[in-house]
Backbone as CSV, one residue per row, in Angstrom:
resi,resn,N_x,N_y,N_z,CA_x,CA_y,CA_z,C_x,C_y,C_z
1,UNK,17.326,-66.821,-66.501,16.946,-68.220,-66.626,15.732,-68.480,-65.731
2,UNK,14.548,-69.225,-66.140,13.602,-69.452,-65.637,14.090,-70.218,-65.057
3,UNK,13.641,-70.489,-63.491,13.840,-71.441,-62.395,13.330,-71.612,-61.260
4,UNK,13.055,-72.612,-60.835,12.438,-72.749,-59.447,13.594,-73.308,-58.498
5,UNK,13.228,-72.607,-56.995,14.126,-72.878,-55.772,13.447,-73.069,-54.661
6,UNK,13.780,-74.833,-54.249,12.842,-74.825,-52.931,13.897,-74.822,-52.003
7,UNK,13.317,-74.885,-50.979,14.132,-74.617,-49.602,13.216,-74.905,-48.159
8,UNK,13.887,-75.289,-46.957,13.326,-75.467,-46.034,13.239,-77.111,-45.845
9,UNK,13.563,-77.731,-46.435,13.853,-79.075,-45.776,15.015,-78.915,-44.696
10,UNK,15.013,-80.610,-44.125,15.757,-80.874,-43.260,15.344,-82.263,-42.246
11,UNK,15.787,-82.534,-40.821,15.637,-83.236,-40.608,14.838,-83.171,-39.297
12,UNK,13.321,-83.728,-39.232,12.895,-83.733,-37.861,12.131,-84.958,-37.489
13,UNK,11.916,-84.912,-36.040,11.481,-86.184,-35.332,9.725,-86.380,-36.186
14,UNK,9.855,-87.367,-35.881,7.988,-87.554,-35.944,6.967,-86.992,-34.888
15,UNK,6.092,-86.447,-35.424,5.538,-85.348,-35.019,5.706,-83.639,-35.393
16,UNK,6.985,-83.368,-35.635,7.221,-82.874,-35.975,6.815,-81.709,-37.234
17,UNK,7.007,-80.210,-37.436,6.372,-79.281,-38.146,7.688,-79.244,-39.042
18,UNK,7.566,-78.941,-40.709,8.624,-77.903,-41.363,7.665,-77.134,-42.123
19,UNK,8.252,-76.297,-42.763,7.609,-75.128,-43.609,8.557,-75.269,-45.136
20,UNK,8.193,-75.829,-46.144,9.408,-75.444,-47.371,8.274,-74.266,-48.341
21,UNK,9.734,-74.017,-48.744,9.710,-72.596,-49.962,9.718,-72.702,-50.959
22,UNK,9.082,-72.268,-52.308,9.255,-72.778,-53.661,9.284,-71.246,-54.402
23,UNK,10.411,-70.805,-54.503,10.795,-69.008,-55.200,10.367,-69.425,-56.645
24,UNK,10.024,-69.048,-57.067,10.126,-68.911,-58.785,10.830,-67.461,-59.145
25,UNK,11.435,-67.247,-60.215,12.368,-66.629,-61.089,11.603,-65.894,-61.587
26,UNK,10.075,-66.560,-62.052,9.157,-65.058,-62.704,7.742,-65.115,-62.161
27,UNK,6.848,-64.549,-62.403,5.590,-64.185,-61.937,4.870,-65.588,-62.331
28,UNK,4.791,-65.775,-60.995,3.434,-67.172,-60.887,1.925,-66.941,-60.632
29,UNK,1.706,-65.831,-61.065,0.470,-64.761,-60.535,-0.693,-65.933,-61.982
30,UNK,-0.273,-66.063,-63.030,-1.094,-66.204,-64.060,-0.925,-67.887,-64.684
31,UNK,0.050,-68.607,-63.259,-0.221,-70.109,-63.803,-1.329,-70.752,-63.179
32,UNK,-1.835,-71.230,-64.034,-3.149,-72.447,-63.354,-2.990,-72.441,-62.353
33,UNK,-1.717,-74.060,-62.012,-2.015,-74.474,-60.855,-0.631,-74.439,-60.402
34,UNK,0.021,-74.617,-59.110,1.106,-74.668,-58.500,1.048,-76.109,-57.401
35,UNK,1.548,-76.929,-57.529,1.814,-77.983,-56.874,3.326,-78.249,-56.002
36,UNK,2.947,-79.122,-55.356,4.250,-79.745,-55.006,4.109,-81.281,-54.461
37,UNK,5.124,-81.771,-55.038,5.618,-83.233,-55.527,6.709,-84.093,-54.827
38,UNK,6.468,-85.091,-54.534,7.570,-85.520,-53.764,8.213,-86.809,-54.337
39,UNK,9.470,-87.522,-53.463,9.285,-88.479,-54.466,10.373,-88.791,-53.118
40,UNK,10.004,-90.170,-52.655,10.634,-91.227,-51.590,11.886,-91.716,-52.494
41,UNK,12.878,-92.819,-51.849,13.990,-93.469,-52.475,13.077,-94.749,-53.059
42,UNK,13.283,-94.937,-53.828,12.948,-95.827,-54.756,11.432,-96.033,-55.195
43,UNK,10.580,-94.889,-55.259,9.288,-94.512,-55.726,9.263,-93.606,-56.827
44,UNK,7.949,-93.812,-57.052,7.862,-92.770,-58.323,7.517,-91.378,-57.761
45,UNK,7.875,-90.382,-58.506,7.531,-88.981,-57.590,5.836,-88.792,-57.955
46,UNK,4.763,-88.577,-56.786,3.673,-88.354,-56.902,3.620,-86.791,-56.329
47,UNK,2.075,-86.575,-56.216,1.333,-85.548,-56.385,0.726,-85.617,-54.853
48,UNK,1.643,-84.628,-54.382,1.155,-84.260,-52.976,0.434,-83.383,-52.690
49,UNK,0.000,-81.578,-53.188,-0.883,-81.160,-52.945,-0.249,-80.111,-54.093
50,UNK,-1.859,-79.521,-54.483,-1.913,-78.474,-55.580,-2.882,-77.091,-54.379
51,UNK,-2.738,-76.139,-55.473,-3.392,-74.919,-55.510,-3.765,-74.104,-57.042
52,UNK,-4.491,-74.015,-56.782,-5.018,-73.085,-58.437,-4.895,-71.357,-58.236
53,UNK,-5.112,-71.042,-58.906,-4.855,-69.390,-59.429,-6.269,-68.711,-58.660
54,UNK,-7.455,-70.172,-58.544,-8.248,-68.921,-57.782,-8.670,-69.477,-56.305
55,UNK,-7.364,-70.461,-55.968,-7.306,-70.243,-54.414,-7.716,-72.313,-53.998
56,UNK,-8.088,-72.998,-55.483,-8.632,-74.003,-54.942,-7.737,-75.028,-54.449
57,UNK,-7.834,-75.910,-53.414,-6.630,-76.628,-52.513,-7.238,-78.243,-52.662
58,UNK,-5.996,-78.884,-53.212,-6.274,-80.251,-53.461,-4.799,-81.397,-52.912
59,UNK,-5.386,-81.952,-52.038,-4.270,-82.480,-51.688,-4.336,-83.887,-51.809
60,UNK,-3.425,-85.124,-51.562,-3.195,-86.737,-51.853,-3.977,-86.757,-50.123
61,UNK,-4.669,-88.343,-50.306,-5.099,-88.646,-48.968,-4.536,-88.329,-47.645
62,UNK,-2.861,-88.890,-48.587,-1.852,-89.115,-47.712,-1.427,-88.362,-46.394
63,UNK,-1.464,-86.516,-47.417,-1.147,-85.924,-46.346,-2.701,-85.210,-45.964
64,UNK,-3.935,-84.896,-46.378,-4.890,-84.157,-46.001,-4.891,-84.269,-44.119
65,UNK,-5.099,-82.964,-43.914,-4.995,-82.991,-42.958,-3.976,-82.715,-42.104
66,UNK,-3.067,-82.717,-42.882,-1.575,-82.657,-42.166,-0.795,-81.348,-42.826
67,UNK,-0.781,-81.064,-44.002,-0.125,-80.403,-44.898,-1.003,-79.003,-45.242
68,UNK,-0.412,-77.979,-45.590,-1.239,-76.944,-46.003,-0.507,-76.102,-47.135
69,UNK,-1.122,-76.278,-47.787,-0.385,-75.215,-49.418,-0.627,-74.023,-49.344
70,UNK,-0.201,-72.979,-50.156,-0.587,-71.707,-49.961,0.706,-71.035,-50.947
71,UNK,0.125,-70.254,-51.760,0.748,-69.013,-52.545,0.887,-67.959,-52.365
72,UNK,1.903,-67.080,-52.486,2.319,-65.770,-52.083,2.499,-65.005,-53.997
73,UNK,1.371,-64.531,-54.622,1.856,-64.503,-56.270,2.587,-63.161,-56.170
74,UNK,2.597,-62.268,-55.214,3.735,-60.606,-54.891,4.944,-61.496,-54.807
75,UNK,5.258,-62.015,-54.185,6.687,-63.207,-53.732,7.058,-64.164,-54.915
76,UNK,6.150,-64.194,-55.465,6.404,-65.244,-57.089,6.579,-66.941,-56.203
77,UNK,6.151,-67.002,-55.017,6.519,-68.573,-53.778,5.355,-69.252,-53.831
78,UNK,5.434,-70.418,-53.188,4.708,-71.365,-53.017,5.493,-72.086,-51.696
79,UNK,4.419,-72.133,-50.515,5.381,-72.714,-49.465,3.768,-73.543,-49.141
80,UNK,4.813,-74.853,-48.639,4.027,-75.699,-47.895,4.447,-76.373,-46.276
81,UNK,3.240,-76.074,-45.695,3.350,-76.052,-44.405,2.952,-77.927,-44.007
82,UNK,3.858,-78.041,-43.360,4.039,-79.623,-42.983,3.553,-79.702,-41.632
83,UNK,3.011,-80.793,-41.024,2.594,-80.946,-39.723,2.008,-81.975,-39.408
84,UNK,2.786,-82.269,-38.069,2.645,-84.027,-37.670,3.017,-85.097,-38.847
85,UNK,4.648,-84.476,-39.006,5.245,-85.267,-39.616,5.285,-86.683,-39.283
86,UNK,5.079,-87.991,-40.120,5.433,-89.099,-40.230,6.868,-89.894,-40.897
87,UNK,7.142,-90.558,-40.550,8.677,-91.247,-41.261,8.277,-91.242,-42.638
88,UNK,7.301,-91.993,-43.363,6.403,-92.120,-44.285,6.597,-90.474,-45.552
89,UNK,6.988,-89.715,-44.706,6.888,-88.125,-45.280,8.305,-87.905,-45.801
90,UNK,9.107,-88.957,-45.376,10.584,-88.404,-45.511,10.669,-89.164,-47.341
91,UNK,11.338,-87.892,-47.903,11.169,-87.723,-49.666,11.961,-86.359,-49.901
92,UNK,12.493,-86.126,-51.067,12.743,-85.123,-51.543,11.380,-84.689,-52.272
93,UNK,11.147,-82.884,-51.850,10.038,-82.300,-52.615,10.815,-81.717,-53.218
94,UNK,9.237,-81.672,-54.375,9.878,-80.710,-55.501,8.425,-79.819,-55.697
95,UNK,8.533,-78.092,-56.352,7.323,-77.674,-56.962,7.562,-77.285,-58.490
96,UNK,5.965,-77.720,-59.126,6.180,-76.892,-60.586,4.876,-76.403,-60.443
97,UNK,4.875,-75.524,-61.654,3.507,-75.187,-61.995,3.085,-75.954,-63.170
98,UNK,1.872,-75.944,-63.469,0.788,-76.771,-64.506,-0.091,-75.906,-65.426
99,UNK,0.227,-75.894,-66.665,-0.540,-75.165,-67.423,-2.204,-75.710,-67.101
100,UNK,-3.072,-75.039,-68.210,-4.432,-75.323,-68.139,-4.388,-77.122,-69.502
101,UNK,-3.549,-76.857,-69.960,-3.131,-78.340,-70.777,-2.413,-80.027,-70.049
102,UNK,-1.925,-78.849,-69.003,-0.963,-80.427,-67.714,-0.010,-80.025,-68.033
103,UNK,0.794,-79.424,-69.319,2.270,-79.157,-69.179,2.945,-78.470,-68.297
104,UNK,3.910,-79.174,-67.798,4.770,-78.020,-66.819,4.777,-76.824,-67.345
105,UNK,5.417,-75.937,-65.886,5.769,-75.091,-66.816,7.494,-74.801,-66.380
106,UNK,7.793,-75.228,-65.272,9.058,-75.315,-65.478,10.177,-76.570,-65.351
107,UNK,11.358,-76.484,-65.591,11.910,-77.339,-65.501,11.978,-77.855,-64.122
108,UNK,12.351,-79.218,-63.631,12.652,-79.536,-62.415,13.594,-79.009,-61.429
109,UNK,13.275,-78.440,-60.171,14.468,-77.878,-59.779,15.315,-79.109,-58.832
110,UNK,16.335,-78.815,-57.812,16.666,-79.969,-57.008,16.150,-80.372,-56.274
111,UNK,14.870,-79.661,-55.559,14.483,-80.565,-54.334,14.861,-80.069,-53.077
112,UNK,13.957,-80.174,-52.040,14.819,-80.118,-51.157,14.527,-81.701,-50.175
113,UNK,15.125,-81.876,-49.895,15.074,-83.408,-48.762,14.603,-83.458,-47.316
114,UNK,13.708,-83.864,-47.444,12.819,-83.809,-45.710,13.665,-85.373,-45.469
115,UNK,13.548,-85.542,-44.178,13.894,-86.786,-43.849,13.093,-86.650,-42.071
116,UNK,12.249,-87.789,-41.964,11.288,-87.834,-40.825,12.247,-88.865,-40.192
117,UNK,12.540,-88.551,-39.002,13.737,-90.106,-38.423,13.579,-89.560,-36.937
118,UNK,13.336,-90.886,-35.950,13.961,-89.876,-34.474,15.269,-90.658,-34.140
C-alpha cells in the first residue's frame, strides 16, 4: 500500500527546535515536488514549505527563516527542520508529493501534531 508516515512531532516551549519525518512507502526520487502542510484547529490546511526534484526550496512567509526542508530520495523521506518555534506553529503537519499537473500523489497520511505551549 502506498503511504506516507510522518513523525517527530510533539510538544515544545517557544523558542524551541523539532525535526519531523515524512517516510514514503515508494521511491520519491522522480516526484516533482515534496511539500509539507499544516493545518491549525479550525483553519484551512495551507502550504508551508515545498522542495522540487532539483533541489528548489519554497517556503510560506510565515515560516521563512525559521524552517528548513530537505529530502533524503535513498530514504524515500522528507524531514523538516523547525526552529524558533512560535505558539502560532502549533498545527498538525502533514507531507504529500505534487505531480508536474498539482495532483497529489498520495493519499493523506495522519499527521503528526506539533503543539508550541510553555
Amino acid at each position: 500500500q502506498v503511504q506516507l508516515v510522518e513523525s517527530g512531532g510533539g510538544l515544545v516551549q517557544p523558542g524551541g527546535s523539532l525535526r519531523l519525518s515524512c517516510a514514503a512507502s515508494v521511491s520519491i526520487l522522480r516526484i516533482n515536488v515534496m511539500d509539507w502542510y499544516r493545518q491549525a484547529p479550525g483553519k484551512e490546511r495551507e502550504l508551508a514549505a515545498s522542495i522540487t526534484s532539483g533541489g528548489w526550496l519554497i517556503y510560506a512567509d510565515s515560516v521563512k527563516g525559521r524552517f528548513t526542508i530537505s529530502r533524503d530520495n535513498a530514504e524515500n523521506t522528507v524531514y523538516l527542520q523547525m526552529n524558533s518555534l512560535k505558539p502560532e506553529d502549533t498545527a498538525v503537519y502533514y507531507c504529500n508529493g505534487r505531480r508536474s499537473s498539482g495532483d497529489y500523489v498520495f493519499d493523506w497520511g495522519q499527521g503528526t501534531q506539533v503543539t508550541v505551549s510553555s
